[in-house]
C-alpha positions in Angstrom: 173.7 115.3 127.4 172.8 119.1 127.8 169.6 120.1 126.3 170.3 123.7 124.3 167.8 126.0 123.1 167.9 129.4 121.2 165.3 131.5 122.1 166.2 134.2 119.5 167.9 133.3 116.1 171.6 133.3 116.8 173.8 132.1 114.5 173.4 134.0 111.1 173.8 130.5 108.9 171.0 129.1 110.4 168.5 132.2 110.6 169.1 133.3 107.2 168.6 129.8 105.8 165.4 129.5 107.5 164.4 132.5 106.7 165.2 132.4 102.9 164.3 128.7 102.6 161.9 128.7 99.3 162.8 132.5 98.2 164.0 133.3 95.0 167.1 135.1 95.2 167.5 138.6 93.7 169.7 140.1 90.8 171.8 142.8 91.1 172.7 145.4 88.8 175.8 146.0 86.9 177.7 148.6 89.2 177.1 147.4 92.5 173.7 149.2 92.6 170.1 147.1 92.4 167.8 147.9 89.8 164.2 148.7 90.3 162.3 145.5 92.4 160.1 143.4 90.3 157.3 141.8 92.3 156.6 138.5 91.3 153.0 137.3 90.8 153.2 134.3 93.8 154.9 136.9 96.2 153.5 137.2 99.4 152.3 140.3 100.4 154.3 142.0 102.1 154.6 145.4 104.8 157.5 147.6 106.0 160.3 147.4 109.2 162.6 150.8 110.0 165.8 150.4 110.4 166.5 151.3 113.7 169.6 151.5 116.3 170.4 150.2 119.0 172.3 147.4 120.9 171.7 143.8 119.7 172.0 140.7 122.1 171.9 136.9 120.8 171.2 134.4 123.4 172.1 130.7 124.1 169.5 128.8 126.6 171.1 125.8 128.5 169.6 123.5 131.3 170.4 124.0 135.1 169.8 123.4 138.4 168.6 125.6 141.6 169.9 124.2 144.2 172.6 125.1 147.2 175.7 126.3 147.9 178.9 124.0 149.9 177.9 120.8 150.3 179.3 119.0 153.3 179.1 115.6 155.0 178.6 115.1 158.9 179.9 112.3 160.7 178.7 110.9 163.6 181.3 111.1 166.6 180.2 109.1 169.4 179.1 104.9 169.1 175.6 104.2 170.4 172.5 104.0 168.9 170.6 107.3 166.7 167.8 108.6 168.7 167.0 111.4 166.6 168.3 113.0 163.1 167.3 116.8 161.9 165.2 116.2 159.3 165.4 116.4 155.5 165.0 120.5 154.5 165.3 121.8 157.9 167.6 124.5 158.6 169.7 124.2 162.2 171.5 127.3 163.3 174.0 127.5 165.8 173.3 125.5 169.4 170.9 123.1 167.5 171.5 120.0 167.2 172.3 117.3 164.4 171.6 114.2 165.2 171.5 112.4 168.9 173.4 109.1 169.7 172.3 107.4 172.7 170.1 110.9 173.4 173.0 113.3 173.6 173.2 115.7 170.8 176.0 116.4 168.5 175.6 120.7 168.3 176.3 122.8 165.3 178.6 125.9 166.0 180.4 128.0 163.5 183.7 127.7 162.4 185.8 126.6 159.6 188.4 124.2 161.7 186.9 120.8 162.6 187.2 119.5 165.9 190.7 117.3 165.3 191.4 117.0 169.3 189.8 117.4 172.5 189.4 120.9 173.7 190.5 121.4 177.5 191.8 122.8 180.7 195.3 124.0 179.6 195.0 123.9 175.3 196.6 126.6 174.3 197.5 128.1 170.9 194.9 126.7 168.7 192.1 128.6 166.8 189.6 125.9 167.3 190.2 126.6 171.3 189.0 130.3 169.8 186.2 128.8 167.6 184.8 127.4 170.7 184.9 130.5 173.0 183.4 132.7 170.4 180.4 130.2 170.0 180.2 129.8 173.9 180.3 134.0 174.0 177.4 133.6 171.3 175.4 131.2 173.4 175.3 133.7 176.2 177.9 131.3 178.0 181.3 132.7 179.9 180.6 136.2 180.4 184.4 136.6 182.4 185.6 134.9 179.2 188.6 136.0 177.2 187.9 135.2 173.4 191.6 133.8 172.3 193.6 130.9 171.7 194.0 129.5 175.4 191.5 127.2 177.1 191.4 128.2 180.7 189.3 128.1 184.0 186.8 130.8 182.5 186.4 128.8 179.5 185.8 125.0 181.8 183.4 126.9 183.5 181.5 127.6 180.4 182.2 124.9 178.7 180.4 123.0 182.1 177.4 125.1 182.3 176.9 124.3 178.3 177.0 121.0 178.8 174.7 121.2 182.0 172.0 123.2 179.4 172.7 120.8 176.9 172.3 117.0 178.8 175.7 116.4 177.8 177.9 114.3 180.2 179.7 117.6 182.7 183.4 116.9 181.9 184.9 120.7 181.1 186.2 119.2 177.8 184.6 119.2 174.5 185.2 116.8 171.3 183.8 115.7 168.3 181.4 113.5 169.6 179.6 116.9 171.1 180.4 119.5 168.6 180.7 119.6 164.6 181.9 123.3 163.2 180.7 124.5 160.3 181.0 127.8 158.8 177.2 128.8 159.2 173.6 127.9 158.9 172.8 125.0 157.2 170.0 123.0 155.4 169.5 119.0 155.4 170.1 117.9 152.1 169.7 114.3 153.0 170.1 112.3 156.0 172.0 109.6 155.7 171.1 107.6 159.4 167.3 106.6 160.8 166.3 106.8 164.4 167.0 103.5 165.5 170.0 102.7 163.4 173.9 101.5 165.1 175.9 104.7 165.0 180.3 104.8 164.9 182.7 107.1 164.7 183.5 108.7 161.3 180.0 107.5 160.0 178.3 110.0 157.5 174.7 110.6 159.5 173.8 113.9 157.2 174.4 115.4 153.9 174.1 119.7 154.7 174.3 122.6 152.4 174.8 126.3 153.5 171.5 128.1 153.3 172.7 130.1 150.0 170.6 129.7 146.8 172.7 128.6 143.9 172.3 127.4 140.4 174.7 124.7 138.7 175.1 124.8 135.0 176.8 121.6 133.4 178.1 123.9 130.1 180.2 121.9 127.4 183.5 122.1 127.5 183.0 123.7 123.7 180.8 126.5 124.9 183.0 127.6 127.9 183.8 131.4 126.1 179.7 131.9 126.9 180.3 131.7 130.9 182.2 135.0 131.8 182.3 135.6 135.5 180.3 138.6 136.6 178.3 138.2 133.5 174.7 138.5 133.9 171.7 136.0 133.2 168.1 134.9 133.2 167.2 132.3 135.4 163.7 130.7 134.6 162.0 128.2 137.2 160.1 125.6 136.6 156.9 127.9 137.6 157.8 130.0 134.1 159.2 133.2 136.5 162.3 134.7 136.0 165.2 135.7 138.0 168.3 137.7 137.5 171.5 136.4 138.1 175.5 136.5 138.2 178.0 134.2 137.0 179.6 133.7 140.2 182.0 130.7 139.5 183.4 129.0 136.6 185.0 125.6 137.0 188.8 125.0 135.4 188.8 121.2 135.3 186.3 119.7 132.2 184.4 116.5 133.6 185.0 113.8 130.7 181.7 113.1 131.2 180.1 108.9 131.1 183.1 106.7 129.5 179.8 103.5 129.9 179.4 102.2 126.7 175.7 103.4 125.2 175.6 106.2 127.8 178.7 108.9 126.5 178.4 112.2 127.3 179.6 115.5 126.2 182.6 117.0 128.6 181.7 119.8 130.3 183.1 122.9 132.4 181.1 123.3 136.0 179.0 127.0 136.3 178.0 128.5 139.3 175.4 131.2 139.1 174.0 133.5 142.0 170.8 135.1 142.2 170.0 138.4 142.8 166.5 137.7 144.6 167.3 134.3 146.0 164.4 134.5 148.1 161.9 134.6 145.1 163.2 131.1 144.3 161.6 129.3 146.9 162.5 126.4 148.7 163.2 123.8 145.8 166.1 121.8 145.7 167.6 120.2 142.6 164.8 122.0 140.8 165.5 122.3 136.6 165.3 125.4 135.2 166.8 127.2 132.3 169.3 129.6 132.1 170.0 131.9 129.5 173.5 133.3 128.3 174.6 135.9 126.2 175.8 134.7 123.3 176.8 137.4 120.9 176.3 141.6 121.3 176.9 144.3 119.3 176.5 148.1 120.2 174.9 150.9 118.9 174.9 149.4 115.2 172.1 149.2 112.7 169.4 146.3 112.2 166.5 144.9 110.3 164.1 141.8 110.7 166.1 138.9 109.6 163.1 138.3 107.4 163.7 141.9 105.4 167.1 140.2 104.2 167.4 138.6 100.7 169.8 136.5 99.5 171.5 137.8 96.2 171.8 135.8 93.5 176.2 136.6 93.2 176.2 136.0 96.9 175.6 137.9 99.9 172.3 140.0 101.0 170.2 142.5 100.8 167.6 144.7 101.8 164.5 146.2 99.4 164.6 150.0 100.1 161.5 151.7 100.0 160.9 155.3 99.7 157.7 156.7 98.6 156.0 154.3 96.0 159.5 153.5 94.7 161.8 150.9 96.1 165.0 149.3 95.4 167.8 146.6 96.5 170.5 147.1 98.4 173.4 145.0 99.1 174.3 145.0 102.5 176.6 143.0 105.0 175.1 141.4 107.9 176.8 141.4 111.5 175.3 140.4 115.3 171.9 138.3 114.9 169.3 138.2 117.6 165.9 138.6 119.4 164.9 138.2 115.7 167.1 140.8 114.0 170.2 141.3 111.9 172.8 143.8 112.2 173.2 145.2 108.9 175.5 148.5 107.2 176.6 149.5 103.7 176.4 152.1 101.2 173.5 154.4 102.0 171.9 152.6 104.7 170.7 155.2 107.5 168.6 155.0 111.1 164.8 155.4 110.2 165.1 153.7 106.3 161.7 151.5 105.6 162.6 148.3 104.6 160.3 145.8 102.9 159.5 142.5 104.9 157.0 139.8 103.9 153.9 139.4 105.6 153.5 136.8 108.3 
């Protein structure tokens, strides 16, 4: 189940109750208007708080995790045996290879079609005859090359001086025991196949990420209105520094969560979050961290120290006025809550008032 925390005080229930927990509530006056303050001989000593304004922002903190964007399987494409795998966090660009069967390397180029045929002399009309060429062109391969949708002569001849670079077998034709497109860079997640092991077609050999930083949020399904996309947070790593962020991605099909009897969990709504310095994040993966919403905002509105409010004995709050050596109880209603203080507005409450609020 998802851990929450509240940084701030956020909902008003349960700051005021904290806060007013053991206090004697005040009287009012007939009228509406508070009579004169009568300190009490136990009261606490106390100081003063202006009423200021300003925007308020309440928080919600929830767990996450930094990890990466598009996770994707590889499969191995010829049968022999695994003479060598990319390792677990490295990053293979274009030309690299994967993994080897039987020494020959399956090679990473860019693309978003998989290789679903074999690529020849006399393809024509396919964009993964196009994906090829373009990664080829990229390679430094087939200078007298047209980039399009037909495999010809140009293309066998670089196709054949690849191959020749490469130690792959010289045929002029490429499948998917050579090639796997993907659509960029990307980092091992996990490898799936050891040096040594029995390779087959359409057998997972990697698990690979894109290279992009991410940060996955399982929110309950309950709190979904706190994940707007484009809305801003705070990530926090497990080294205690912060990054910014951007709800990038909001899921729109709740995961039930555990239906295992003594393990039920809460349903929850998938949240993607990019970060604005991804760098700064380092290289963990499936790191925890903690990300912080907002929760609640109000603008340009008045506010107190939740501790300066006092709960009124006909219901409600207050504030204790003071002006001078005099001071006085006002009732006010209470709005936004956070970073420790309560909107608050009524009758005669102004920017720069002194409020009364006990000592800590």
């Amino acid at each position: 189940m998802m851990r929450i925390r509240r940084p701030g005080l956020p909902a008003a229930g349960i700051a005021v109750t904290a806060i007013l927990a053991g206090t004697a509530a005040v009287t009012m006056t007939g009228g509406g208007r508070a009579g004169p303050a009568t300190p009490s001989a136990t009261a606490p000593p106390a100081t003063t708080a202006t009423v200021e304004r300003g925007d308020l922002t309440d928080t919600v903190s929830v767990d996450g995790t930094l990890t990466y964007e598009g996770e994707r399987k590889v499969y191995a494409g010829a049968s022999g045996t695994v003479t060598s795998v990319a390792r677990e966090g490295a990053v293979v660009t274009r030309g690299r290879s994967l993994v080897k069967v039987d020494r020959r390397p399956q090679v990473l180029m860019y693309g978003w079609l998989p290789v679903y045929r074999t690529l020849q002399l006399g393809v024509s009309d396919g964009t993964d005859v196009e994906q090829l060429e373009r990664n080829l062109r990229k390679l430094g391969y087939g200078d007298d090359m047209t980039v399009d949708t037909e495999f010809t002569y140009a293309t066998y001849r670089a196709v054949l001086d690849w191959q020749e670079d490469r130690g792959l077998p010289e045929t002029g034709a490429v499948d998917a025991s050579q090639v796997v497109f993907l659509p960029g860079p990307v980092r091992v997640a996990q490898a799936k196949a050891e040096v040594g092991d029995r390779a087959a077609p359409g057998q997972q050999v990697l698990t690979v990420t894109s290279t992009r930083r991410t940060v996955h949020v399982d929110l309950e399904a309950d709190m979904q209105a706190l994940a707007r996309k484009g809305a801003a947070v705070t990530v926090e790593l497990p080294s205690g520094a912060e990054l910014k962020g951007k709800i990038s991605g909001v899921g729109t099909v709740v995961d039930s969560g555990s239906d295992e009897p003594g393990n039920e969990s809460e349903p929850t709504v998938g949240v993607e979050i990019t970060l604005s310095s991804p760098k700064k994040a380092g290289r963990l993966d499936q790191a925890p961290v903690s990300v912080t919403l907002v929760s609640e905002s109000a603008e340009n509105v008045l506010s107190v120290p939740i501790e300066a409010l006092l709960a009124l004995s006909e219901g409600g709050f207050g504030v204790e006025v003071v002006d001078g050596g005099a001071s006085r109880i006002v009732a006010v209603e209470t709005g936004a809550y956070g970073r420790g203080r309560a909107e608050i507005s009524g009758s005669g409450i102004t920017e720069g008032m002194k409020v009364r609020v006990p000592a800590r």
